[in-house]
TIROMAR-96586 format. One record per atom (N, C-alpha, C): residue in three letters; x, y, z; residue number from 0. Coordinates in steps of 0.02 Angstrom, whole numbers, always signed. Example, Ala and Ser with C-alpha at 12.3 -4.5 7.8 and 13.67 -1.06 7.14 Angstrom:
REM TIROMAR-96586
@resn Ala xx +660 yy -284 zz +390 resi 0 $
@resn Ala xx +615 yy -225 zz +390 resi 0 $
@resn Ala xx +660 yy -165 zz +390 resi 0 $
@resn Ser xx +642 yy -112 zz +354 resi 1 $
@resn Ser xx +684 yy -53 zz +357 resi 1 $
@resn Ser xx +645 yy +2 zz +394 resi 1 $
REM end
This chain:
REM TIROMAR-96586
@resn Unk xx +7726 yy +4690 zz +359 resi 0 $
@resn Unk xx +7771 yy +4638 zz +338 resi 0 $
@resn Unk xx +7826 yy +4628 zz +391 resi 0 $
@resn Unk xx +7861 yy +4661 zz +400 resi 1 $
@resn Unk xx +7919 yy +4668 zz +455 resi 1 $
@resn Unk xx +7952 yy +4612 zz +455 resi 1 $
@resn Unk xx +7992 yy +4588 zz +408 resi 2 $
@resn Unk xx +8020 yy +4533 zz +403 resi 2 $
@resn Unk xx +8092 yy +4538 zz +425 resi 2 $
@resn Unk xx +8135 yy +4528 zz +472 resi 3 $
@resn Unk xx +8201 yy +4533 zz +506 resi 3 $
@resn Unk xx +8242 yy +4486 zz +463 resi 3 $
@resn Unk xx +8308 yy +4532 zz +440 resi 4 $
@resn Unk xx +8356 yy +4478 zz +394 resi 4 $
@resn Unk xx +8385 yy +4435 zz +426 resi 4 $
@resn Unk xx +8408 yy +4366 zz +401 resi 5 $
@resn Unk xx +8443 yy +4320 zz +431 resi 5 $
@resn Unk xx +8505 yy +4328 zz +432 resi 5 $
@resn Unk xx +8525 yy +4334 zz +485 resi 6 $
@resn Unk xx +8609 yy +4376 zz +496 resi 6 $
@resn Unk xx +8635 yy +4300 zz +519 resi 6 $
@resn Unk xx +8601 yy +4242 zz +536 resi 7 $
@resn Unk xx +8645 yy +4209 zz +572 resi 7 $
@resn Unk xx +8726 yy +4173 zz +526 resi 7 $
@resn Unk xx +8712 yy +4180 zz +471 resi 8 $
@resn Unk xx +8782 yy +4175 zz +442 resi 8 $
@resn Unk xx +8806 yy +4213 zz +430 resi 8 $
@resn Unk xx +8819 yy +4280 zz +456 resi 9 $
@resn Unk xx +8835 yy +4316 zz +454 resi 9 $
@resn Unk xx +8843 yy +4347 zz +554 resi 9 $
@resn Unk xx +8906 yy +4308 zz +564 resi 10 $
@resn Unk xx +8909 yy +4336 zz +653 resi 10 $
@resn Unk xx +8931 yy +4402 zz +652 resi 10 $
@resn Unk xx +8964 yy +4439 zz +618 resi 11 $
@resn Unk xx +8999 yy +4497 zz +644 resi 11 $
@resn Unk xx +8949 yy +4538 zz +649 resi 11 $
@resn Unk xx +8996 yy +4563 zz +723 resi 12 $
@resn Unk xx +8960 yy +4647 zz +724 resi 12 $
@resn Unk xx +8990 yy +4687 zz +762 resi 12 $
@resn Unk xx +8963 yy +4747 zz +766 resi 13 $
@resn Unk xx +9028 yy +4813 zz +817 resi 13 $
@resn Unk xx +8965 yy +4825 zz +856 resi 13 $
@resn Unk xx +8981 yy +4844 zz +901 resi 14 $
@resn Unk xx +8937 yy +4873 zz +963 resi 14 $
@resn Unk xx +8980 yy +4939 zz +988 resi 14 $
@resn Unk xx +8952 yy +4997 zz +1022 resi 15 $
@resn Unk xx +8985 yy +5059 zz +1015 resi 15 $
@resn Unk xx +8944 yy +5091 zz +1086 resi 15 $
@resn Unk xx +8945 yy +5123 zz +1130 resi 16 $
@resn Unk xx +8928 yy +5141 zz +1195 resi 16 $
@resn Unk xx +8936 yy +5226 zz +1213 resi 16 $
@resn Unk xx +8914 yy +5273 zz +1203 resi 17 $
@resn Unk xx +8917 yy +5339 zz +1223 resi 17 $
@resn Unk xx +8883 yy +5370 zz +1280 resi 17 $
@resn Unk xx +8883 yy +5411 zz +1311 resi 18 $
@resn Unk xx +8860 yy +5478 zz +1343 resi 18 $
@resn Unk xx +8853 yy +5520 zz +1294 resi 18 $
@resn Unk xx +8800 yy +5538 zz +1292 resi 19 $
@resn Unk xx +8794 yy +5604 zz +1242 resi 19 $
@resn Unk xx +8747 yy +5662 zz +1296 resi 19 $
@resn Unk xx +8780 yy +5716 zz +1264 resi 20 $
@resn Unk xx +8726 yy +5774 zz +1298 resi 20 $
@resn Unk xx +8670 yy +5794 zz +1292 resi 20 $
@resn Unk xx +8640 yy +5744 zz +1221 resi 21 $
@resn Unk xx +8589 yy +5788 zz +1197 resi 21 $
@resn Unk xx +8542 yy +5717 zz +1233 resi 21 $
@resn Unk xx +8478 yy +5753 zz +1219 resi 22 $
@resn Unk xx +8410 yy +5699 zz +1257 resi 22 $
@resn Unk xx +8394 yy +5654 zz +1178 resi 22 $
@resn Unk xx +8342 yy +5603 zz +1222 resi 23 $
@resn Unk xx +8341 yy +5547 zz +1216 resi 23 $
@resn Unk xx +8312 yy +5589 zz +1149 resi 23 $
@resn Unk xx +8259 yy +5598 zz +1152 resi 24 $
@resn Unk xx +8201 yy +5638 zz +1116 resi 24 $
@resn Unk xx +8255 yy +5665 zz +1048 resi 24 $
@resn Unk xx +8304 yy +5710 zz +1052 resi 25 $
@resn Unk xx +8341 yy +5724 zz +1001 resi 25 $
@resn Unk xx +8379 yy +5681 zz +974 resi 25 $
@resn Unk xx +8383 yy +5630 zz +1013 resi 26 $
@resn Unk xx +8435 yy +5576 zz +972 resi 26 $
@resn Unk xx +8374 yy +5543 zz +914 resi 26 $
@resn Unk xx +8331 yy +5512 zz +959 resi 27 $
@resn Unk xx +8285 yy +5496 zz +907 resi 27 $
@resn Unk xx +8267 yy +5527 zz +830 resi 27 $
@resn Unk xx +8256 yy +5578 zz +880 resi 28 $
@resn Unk xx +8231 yy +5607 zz +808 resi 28 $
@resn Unk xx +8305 yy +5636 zz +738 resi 28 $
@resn Unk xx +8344 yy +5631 zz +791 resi 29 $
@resn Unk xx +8407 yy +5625 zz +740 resi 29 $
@resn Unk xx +8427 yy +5543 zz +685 resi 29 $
@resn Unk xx +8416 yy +5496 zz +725 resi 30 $
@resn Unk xx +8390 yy +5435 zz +685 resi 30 $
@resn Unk xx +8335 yy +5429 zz +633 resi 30 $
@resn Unk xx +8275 yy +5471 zz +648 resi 31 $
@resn Unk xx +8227 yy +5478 zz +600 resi 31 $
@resn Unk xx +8185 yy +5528 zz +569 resi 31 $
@resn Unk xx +8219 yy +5581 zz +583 resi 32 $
@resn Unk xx +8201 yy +5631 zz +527 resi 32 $
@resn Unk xx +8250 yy +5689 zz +511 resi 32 $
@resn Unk xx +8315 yy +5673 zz +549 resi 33 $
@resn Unk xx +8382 yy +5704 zz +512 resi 33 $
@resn Unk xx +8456 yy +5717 zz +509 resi 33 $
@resn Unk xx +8428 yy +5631 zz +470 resi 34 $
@resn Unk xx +8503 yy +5636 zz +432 resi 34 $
@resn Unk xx +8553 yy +5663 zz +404 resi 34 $
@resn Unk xx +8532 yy +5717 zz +372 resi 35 $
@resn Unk xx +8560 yy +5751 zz +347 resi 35 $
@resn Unk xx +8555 yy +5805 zz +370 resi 35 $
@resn Unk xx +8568 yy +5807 zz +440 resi 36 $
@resn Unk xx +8599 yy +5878 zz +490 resi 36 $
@resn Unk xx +8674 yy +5819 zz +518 resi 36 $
@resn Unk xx +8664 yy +5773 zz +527 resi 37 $
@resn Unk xx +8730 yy +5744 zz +547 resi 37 $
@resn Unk xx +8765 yy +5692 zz +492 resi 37 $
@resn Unk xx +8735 yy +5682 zz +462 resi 38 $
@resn Unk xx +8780 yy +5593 zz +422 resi 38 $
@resn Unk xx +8776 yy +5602 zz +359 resi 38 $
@resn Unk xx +8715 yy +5592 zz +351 resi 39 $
@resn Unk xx +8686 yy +5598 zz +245 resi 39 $
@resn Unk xx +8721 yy +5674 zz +237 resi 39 $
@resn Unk xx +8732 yy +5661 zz +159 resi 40 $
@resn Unk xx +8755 yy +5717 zz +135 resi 40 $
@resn Unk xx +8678 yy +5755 zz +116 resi 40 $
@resn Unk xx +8679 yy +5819 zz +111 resi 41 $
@resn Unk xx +8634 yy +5871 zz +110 resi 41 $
@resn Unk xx +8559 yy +5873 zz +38 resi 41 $
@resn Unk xx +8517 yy +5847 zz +40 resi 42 $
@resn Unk xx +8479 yy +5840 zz -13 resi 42 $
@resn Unk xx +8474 yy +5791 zz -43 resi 42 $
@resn Unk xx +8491 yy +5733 zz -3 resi 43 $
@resn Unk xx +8493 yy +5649 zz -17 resi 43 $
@resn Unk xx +8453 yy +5625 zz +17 resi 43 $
@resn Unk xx +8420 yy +5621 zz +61 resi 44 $
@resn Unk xx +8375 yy +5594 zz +106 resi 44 $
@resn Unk xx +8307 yy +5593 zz +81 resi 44 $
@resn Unk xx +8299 yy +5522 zz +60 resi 45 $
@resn Unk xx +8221 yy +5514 zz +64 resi 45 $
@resn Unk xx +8198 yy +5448 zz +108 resi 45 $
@resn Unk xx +8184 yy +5493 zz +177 resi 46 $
@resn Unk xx +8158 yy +5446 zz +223 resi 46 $
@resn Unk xx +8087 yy +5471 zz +288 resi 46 $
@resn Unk xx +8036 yy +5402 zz +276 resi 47 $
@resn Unk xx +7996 yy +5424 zz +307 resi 47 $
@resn Unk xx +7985 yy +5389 zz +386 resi 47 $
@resn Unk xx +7987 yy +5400 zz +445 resi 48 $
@resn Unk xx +8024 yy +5353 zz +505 resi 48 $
@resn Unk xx +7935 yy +5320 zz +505 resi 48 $
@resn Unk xx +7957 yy +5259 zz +479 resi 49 $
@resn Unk xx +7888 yy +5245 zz +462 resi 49 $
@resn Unk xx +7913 yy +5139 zz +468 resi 49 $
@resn Unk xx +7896 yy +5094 zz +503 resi 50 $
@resn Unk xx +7907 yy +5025 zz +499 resi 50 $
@resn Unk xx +7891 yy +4997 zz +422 resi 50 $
@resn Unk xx +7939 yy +4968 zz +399 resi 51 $
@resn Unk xx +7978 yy +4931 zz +330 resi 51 $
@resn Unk xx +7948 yy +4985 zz +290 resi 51 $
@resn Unk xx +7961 yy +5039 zz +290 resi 52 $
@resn Unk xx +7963 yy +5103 zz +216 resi 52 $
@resn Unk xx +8033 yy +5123 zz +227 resi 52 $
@resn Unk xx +8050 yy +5083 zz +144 resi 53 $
@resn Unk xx +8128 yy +5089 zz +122 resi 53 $
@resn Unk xx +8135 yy +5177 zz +107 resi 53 $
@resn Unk xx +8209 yy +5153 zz +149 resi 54 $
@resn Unk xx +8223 yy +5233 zz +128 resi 54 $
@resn Unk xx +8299 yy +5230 zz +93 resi 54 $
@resn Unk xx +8307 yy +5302 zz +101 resi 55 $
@resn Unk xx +8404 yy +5294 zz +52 resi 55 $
@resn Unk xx +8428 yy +5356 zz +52 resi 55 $
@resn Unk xx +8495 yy +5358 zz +56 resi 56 $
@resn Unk xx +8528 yy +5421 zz +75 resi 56 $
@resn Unk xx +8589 yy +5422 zz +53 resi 56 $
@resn Unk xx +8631 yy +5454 zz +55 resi 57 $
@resn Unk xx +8707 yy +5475 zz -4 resi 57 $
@resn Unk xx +8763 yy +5497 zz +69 resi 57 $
@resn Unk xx +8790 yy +5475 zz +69 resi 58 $
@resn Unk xx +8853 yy +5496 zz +120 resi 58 $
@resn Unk xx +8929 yy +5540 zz +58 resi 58 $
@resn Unk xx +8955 yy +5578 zz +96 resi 59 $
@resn Unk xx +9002 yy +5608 zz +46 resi 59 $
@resn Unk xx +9090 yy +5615 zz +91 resi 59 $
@resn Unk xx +9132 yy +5569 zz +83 resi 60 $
@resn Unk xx +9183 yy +5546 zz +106 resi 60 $
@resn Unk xx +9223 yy +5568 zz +42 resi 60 $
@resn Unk xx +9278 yy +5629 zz +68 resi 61 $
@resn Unk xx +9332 yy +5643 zz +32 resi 61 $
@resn Unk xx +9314 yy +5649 zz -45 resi 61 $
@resn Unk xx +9250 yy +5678 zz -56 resi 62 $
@resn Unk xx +9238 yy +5679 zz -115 resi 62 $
@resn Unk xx +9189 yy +5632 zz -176 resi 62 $
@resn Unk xx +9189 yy +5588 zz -130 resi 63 $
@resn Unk xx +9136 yy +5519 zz -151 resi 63 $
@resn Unk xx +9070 yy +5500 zz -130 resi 63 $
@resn Unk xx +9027 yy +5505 zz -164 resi 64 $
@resn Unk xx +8959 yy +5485 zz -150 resi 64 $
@resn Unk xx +8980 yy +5415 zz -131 resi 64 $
@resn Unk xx +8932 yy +5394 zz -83 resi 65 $
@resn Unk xx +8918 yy +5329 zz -53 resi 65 $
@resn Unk xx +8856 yy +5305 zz -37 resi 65 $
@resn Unk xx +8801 yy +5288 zz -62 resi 66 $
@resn Unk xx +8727 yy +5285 zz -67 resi 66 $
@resn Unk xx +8715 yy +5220 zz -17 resi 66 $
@resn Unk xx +8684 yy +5235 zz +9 resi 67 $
@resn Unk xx +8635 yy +5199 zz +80 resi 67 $
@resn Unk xx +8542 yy +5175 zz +74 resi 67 $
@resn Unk xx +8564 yy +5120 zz +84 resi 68 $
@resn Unk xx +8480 yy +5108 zz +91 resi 68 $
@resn Unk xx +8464 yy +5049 zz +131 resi 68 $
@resn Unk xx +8398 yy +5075 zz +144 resi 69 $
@resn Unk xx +8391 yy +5015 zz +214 resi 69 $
@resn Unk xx +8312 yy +5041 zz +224 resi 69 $
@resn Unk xx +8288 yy +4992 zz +283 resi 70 $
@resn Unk xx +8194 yy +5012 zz +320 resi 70 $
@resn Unk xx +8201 yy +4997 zz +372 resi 70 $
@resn Unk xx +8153 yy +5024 zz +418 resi 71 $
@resn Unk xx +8145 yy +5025 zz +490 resi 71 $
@resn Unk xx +8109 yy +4971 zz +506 resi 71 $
@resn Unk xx +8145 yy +4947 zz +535 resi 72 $
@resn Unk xx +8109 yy +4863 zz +587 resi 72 $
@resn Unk xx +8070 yy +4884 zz +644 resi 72 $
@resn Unk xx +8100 yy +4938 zz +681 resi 73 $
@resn Unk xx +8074 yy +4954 zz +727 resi 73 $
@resn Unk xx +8083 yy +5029 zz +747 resi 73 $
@resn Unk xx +8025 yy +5044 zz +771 resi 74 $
@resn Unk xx +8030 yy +5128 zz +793 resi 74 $
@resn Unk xx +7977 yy +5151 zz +873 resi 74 $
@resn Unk xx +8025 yy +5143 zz +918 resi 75 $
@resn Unk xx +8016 yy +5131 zz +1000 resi 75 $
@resn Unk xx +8029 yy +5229 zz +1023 resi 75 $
@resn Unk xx +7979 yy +5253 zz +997 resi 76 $
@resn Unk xx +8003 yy +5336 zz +997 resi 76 $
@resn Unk xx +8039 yy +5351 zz +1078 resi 76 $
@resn Unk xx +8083 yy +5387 zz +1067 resi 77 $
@resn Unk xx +8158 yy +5420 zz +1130 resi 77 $
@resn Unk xx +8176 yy +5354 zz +1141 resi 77 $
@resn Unk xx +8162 yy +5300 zz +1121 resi 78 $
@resn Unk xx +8202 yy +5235 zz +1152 resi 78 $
@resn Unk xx +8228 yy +5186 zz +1130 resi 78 $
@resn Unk xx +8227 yy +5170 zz +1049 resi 79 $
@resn Unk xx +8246 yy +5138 zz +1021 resi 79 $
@resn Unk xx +8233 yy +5121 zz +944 resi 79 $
@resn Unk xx +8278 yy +5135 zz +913 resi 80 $
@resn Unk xx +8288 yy +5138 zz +832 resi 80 $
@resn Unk xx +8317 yy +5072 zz +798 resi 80 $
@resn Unk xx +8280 yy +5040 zz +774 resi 81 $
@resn Unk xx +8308 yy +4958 zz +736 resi 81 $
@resn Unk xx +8308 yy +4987 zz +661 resi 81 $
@resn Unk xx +8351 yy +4958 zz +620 resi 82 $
@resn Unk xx +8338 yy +4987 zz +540 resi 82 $
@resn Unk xx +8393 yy +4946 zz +502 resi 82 $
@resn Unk xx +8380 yy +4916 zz +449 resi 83 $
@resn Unk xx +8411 yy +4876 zz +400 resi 83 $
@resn Unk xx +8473 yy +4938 zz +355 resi 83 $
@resn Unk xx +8545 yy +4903 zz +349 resi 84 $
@resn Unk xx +8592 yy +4948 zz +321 resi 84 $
@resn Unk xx +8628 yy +4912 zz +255 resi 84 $
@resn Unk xx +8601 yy +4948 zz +199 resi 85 $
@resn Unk xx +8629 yy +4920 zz +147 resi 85 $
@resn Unk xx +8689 yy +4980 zz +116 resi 85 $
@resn Unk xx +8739 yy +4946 zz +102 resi 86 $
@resn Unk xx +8790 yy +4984 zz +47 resi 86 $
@resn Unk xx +8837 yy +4942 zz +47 resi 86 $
@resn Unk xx +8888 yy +4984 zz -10 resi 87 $
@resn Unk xx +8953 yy +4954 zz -39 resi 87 $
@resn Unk xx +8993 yy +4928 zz +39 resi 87 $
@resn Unk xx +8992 yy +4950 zz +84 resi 88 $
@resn Unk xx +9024 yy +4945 zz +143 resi 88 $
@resn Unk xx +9010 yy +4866 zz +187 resi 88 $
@resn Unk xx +8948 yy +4867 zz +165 resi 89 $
@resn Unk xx +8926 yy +4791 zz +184 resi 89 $
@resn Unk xx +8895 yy +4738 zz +145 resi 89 $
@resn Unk xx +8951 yy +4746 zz +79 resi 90 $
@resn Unk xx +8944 yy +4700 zz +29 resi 90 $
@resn Unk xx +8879 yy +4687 zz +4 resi 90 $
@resn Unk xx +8847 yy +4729 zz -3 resi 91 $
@resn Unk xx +8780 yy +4723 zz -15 resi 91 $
@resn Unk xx +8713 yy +4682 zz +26 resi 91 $
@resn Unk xx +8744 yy +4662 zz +95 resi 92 $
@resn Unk xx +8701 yy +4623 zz +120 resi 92 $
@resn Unk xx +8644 yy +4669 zz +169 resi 92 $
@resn Unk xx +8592 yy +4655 zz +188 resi 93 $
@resn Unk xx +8562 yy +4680 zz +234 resi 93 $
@resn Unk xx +8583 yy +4667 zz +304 resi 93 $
@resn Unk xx +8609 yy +4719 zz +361 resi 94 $
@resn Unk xx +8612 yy +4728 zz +384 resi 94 $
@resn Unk xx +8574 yy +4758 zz +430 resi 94 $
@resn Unk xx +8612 yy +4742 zz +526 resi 95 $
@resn Unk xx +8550 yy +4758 zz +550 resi 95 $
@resn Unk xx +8573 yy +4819 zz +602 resi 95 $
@resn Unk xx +8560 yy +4880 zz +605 resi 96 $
@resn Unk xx +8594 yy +4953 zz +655 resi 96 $
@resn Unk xx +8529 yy +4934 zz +703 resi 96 $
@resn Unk xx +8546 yy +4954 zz +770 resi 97 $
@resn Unk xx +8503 yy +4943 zz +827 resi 97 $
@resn Unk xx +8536 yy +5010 zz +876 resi 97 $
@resn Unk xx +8502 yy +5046 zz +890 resi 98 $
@resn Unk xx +8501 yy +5110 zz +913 resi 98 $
@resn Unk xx +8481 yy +5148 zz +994 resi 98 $
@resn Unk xx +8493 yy +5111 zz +1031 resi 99 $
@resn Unk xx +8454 yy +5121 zz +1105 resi 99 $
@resn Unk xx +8473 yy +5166 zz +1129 resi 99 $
@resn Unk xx +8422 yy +5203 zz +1166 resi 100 $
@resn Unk xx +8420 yy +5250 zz +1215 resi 100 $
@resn Unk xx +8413 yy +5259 zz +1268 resi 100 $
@resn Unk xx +8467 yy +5263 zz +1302 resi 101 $
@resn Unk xx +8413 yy +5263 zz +1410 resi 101 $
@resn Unk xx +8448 yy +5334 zz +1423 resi 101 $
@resn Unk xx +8385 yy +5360 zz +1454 resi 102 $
@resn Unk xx +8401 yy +5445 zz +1484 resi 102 $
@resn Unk xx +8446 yy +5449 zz +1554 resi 102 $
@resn Unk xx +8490 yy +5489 zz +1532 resi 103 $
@resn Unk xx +8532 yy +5505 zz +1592 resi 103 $
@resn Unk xx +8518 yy +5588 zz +1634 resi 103 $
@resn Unk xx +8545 yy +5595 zz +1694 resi 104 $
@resn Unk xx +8538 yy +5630 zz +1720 resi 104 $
@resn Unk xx +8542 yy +5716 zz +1666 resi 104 $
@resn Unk xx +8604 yy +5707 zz +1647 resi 105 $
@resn Unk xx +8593 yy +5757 zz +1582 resi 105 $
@resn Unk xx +8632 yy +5749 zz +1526 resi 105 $
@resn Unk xx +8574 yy +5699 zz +1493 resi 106 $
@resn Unk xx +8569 yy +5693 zz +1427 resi 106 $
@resn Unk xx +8552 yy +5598 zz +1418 resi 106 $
@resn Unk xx +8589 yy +5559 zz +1389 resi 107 $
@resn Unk xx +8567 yy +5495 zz +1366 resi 107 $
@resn Unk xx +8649 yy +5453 zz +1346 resi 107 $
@resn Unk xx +8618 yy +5395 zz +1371 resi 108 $
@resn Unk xx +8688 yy +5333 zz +1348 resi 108 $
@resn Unk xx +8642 yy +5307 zz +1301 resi 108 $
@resn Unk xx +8703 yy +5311 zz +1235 resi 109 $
@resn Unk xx +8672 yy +5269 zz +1193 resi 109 $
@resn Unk xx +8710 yy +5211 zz +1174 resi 109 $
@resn Unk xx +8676 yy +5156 zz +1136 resi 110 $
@resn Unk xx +8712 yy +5093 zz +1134 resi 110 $
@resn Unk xx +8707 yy +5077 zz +1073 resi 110 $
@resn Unk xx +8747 yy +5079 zz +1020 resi 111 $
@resn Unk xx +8724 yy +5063 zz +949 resi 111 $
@resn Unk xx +8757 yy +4997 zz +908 resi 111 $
@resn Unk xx +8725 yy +4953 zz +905 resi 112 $
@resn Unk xx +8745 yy +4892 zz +874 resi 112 $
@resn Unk xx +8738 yy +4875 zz +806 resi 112 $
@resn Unk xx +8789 yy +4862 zz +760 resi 113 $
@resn Unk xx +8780 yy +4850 zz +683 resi 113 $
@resn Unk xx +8780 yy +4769 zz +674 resi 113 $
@resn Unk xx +8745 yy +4733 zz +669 resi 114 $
@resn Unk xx +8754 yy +4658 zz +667 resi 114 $
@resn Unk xx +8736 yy +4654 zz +602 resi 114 $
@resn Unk xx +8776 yy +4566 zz +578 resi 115 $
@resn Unk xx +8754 yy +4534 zz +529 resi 115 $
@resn Unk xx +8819 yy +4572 zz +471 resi 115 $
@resn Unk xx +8868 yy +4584 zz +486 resi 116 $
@resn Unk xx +8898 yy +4607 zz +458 resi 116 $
@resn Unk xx +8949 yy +4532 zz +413 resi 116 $
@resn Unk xx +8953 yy +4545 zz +358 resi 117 $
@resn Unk xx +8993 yy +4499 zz +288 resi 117 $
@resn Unk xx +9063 yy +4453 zz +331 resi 117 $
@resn Unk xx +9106 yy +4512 zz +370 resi 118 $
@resn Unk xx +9170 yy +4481 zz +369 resi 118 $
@resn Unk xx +9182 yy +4512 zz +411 resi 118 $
@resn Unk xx +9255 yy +4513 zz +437 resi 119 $
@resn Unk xx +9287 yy +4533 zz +479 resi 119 $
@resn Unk xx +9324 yy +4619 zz +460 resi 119 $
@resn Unk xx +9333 yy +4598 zz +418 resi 120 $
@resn Unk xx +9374 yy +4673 zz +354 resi 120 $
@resn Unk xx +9290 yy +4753 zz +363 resi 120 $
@resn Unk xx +9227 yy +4707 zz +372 resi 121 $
@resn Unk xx +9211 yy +4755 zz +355 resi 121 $
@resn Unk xx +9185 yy +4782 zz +443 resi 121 $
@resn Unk xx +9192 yy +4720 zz +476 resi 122 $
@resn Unk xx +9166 yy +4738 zz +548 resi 122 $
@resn Unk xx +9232 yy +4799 zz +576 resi 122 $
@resn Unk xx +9293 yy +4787 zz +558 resi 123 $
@resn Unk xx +9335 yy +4842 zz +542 resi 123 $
@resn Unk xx +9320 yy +4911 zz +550 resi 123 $
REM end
């Protein structure tokens, strides 16, 4: 199916740029098979890094569950992670996280873009 949401009324977005130490290979696989060593809260994750198989996950901020769900558009293994982002945070709309990888001498720049975002308050 792979059907891409229509963000175009929806312009906002953040774009974000790192050096990281770790390789391409671990970032990836930190995008798709664990979340919940860095982001999701612990025993919330049901996700299979698999193109449009919805997944969903629980974030835990100061005490508050925050439930996540979204599917993979695209899966470019060590090089690039596309995936639809739904929650309270983005008004319920589908959203689009884009995840790139290029290998550096030691380790990887990554480039991560959230588009299609509601408003300005939430591109925030």
């Amino acid at each position: 199916m792979n059907v891409r949401p229509e963000l175009s009324s929806r312009p906002h977005q953040v774009v974000t740029e790192r050096d990281m130490t770790s390789s391409p290979q671990a970032l990836y696989r930190a995008w798709t098979e664990g979340f919940d060593v860095w982001f999701a809260a612990p025993g919330t994750v049901l996700m299979r890094p698999a193109v449009d198989d919805p997944f969903f996950f629980q974030t835990d901020f100061g005490g508050a569950r925050h439930p996540h769900y979204g599917r993979f558009l695209v899966l470019d293994p060590d090089r690039r992670v596309e995936l639809t982002w739904v929650t309270a945070a983005t008004q319920g709309a589908e959203t689009v996280v884009e995840v790139r990888l290029e290998p550096l001498a030691a380790g990887t720049h990554l480039r991560l873009t959230h588009a299609g975002l509601p408003d300005e308050e939430s591109q925030r």
